[in-house]
C-alpha positions as CSV (number, residue, x, y, z in Angstrom):
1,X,0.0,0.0,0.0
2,X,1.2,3.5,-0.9
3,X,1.1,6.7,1.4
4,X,-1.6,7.8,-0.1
5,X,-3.5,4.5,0.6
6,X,-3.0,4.7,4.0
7,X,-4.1,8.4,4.0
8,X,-7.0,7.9,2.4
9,X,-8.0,4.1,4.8
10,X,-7.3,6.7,7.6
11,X,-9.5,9.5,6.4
12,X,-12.5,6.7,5.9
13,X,-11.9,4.9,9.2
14,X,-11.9,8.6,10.9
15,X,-15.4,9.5,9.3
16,X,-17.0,5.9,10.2
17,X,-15.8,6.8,14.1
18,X,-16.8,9.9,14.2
19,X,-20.1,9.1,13.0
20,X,-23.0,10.0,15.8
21,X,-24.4,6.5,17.1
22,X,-24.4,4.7,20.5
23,X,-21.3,4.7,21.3
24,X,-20.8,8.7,20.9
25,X,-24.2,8.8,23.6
26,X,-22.5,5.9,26.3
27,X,-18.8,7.7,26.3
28,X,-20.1,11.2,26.6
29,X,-22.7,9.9,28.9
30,X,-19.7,8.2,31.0
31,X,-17.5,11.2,31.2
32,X,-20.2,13.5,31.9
33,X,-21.5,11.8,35.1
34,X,-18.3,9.5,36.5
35,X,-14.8,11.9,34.8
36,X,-12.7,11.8,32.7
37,X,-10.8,8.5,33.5
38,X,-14.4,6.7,33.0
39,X,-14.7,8.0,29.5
40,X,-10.9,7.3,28.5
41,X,-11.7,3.7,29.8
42,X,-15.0,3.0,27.8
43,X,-12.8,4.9,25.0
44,X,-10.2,2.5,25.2
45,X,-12.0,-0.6,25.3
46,X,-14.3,0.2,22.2
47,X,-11.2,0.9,20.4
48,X,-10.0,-2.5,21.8
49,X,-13.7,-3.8,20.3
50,X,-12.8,-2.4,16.7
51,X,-9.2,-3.5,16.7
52,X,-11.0,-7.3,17.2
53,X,-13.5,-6.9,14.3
54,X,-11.0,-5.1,11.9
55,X,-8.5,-7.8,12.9
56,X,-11.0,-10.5,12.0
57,X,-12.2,-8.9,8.6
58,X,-8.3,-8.4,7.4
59,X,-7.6,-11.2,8.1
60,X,-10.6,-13.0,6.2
61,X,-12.9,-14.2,9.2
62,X,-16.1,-11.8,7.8
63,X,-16.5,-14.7,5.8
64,X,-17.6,-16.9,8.4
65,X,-21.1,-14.7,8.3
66,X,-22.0,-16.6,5.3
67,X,-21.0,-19.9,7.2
68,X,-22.5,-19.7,10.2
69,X,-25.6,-17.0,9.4
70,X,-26.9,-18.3,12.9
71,X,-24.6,-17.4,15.0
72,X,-24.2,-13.7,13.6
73,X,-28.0,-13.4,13.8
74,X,-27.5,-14.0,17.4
75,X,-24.9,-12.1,18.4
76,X,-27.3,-9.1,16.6
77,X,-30.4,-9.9,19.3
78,X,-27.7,-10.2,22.0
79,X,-26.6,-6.6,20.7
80,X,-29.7,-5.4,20.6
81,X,-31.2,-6.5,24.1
82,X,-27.5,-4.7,25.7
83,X,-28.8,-1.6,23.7
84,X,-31.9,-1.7,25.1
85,X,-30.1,-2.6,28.5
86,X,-28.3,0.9,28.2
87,X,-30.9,3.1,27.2
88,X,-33.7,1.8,29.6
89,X,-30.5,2.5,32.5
90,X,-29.8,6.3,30.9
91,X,-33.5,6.9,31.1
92,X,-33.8,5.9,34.5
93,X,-31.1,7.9,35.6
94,X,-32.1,11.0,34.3
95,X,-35.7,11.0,35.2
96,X,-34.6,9.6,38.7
97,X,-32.4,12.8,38.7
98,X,-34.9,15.1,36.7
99,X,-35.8,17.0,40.2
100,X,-32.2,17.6,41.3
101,X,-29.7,20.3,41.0
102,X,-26.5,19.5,38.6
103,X,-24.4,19.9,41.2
104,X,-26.3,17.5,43.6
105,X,-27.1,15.3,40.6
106,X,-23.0,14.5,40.2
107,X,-22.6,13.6,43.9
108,X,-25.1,11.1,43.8
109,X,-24.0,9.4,40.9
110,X,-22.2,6.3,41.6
111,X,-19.0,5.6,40.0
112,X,-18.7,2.2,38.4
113,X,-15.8,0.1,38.8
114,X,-13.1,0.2,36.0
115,X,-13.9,-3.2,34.8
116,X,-17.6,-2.6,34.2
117,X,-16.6,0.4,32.3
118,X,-14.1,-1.2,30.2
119,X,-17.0,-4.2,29.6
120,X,-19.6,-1.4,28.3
121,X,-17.2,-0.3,25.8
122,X,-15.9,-3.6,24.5
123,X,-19.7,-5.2,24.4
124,X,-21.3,-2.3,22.5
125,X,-19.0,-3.2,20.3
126,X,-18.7,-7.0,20.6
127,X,-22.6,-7.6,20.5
128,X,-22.7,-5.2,16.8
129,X,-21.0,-7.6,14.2
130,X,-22.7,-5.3,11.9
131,X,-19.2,-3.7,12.2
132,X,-17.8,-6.5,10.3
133,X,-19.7,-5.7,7.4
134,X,-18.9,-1.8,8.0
135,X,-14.9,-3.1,7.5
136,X,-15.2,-5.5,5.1
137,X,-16.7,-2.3,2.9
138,X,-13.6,-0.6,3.5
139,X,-11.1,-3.3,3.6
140,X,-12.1,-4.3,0.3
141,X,-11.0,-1.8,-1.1
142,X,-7.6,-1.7,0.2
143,X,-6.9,-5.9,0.8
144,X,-5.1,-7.8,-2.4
145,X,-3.9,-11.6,-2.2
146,X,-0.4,-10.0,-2.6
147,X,-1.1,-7.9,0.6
148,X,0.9,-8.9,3.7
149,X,0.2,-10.4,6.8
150,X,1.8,-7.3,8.6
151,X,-0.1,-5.0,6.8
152,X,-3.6,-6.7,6.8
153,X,-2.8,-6.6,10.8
154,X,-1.1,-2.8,10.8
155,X,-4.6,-1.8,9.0
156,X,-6.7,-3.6,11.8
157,X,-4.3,-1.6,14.6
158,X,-5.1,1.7,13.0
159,X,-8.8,1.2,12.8
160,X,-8.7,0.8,16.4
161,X,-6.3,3.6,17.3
162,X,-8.3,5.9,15.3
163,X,-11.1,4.4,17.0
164,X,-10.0,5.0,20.5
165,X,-8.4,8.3,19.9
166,X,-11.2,9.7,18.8
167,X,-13.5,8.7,21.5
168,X,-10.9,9.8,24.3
169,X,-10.5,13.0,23.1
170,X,-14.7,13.3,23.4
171,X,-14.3,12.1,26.7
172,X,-11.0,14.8,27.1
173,X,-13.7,17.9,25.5
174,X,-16.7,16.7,27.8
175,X,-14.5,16.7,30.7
176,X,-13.3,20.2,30.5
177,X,-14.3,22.1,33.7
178,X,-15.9,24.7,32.2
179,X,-17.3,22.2,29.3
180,X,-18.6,19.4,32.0
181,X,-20.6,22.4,34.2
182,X,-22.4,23.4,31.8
183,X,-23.1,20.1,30.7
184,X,-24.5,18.8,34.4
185,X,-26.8,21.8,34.5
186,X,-28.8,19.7,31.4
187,X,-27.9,16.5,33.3
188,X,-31.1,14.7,33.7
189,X,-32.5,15.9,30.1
190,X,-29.2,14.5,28.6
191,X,-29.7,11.2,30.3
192,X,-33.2,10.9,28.8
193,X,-32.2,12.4,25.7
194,X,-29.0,9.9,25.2
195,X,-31.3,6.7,26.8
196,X,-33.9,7.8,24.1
197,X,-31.3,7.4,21.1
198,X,-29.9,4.3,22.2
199,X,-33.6,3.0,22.5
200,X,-34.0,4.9,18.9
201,X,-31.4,3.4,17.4
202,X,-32.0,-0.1,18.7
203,X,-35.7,-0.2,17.2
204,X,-33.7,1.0,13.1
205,X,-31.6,-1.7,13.6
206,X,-34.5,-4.3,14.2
């Protein structure tokens, strides 16, 4: 691949992550209410989720959907129900909080541990093999028989990296003092309005 290959695959994978979806809603959601460390680890581990999915479409495994169509239909309800999961949570929070000042609304929001944080970013991922298809559109373009194992694998790692930066620098912008207090004084509304979207999206996907 030439220079301007790997512009261009970077230019593509940087539109497809900055695209608004779920994802955008739970890491802004995250560092909104629990900091900035909680929205660089839900960051981290979706880019850690894309880096598996781009790994497996380089190196050939999207083909499995036409193998096993079962299994990929069921990893889509499984997505779907921990779509719903989210949503339903986000609108509970906010209209559990929809009476309470922002600053009173953050001090009674409990912190989840890193590991449940890092598991919201990887599953939202995980449980969406429509990404698969999202890469194999793009990889295709870009993947020969003559291409190399270390390439097929260096444009899986910058999928991801792209991926993950991206998301931790939201989480970086939300986090900003001045960014995050305005922010918590639309706390509750955002909850609901984030918990909507997810539901939103959930029911286009079906």
């Amino acid at each position: 691949m030439t220079i301007a290959d790997w512009l261009l695959l970077s230019l593509t994978l940087l539109a497809g992550a900055a695209s608004p979806g779920a994802s955008l809603a739970l890491v802004i959601q995250r560092a909104l209410h629990q900091g900035r460390r909680a929205g660089m680890i839900v960051a981290l581990s979706h880019g850690l989720g894309i880096l598996l999915y781009a790994g497996a479409v380089a190196l050939g495994a999207a083909e499995l959907q036409n193998a096993y169509p079962q299994t990929f239909r069921t990893l889509q309800i499984i997505g779907l129900a921990f779509l719903a999961y989210l949503g339903v949570n986000m609108l509970y929070g906010g209209w559990r909080g929809r009476h309470a000042q922002a600053e009173e609304q953050a001090t009674q929001t409990p912190s989840q541990n890193p590991l449940g944080l890092a598991a919201d970013g990887f599953l939202i991922v995980f449980f969406n093999p429509k990404i698969a298809i999202f890469f194999f559109a793009i990889f295709s373009q870009f993947l020969t028989t003559q291409l190399s194992f270390t390439n097929r694998l260096s444009m899986a790692s910058l999928a991801g990296a792209i991926d993950a930066l991206w998301y931790c620098a939201i989480a970086a912008l939300i986090s900003l003092p001045f960014v995050r207090t305005r922010l918590r004084e639309y706390a509750w509304q955002l909850d609901i309005a984030f918990g909507a979207a997810l539901l939103l999206i959930m029911l286009l996907l079906i």
